[in-house]
C-alpha positions in Angstrom: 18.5 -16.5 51.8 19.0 -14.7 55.4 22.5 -15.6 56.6 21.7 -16.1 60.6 25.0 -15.2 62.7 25.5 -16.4 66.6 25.6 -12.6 68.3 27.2 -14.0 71.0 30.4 -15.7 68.9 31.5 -12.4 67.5 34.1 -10.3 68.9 33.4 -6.1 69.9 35.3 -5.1 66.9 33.0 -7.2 64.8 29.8 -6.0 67.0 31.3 -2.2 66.6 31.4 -2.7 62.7 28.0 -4.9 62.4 25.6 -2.2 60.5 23.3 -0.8 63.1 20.0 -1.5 60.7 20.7 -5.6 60.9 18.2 -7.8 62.5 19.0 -9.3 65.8 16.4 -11.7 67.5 16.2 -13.0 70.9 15.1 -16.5 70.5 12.6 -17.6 73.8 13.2 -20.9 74.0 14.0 -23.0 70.9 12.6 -25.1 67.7 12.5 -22.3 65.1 11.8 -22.1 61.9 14.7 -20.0 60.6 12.9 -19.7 56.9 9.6 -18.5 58.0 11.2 -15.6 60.6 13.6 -14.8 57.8 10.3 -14.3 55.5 8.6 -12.4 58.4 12.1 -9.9 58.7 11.9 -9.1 55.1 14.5 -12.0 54.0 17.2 -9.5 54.7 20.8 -10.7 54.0 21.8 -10.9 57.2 20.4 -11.7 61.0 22.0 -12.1 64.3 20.8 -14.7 66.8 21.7 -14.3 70.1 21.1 -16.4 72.9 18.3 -17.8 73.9 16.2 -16.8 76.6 14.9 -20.1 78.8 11.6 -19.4 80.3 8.8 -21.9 81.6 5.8 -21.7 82.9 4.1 -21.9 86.4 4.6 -25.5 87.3 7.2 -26.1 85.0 11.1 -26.8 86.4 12.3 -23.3 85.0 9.3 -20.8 86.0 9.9 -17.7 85.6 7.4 -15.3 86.2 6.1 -12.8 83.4 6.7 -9.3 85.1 10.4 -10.6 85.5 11.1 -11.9 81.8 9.2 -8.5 80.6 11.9 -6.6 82.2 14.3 -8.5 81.4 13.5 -8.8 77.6 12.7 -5.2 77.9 16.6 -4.2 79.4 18.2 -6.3 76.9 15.9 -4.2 73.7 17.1 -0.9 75.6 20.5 -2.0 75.9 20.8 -3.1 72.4 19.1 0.1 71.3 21.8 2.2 73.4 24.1 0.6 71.3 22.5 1.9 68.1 20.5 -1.1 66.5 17.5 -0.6 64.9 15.9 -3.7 64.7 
């Protein structure tokens, strides 16, 4: 059974000593299904969550529009990869 971790409770020490080859997944919005993603990872022993990403839709009272979360989502996979994960 995948042991999910808050990312965003740990201190840099523990982020500095987290092996670079553990899962971390940036959740967009909520209500997931922590068994079937840990099935869809490989059921590894460990993943980090980190925080959510709130998002709506045009019309909606958070919209965000796609060209903006793409770039976001896509500076927060570089930065993570800067910082040697993997995955």
């Amino acid at each position: 059974m995948t042991d999910f971790f808050p990312y965003d409770e740990m201190t840099w020490p523990e982020v500095a000593d987290l092996p670079r080859d553990t899962p971390l997944i940036i959740p967009l919005g909520d209500g997931y299904d922590l068994a079937h993603l840990a099935g869809a990872l490989g059921n590894p022993a460990r993943a980090g969550l980190l925080p959510p990403i709130p998002f709506g839709w045009r019309g909606s009272g958070l919209a965000v529009p796609e060209p903006l979360l793409g770039r976001l989502l896509a500076n927060l996979l570089d930065s993570l990869r800067d910082d040697g994960f993997s995955r």
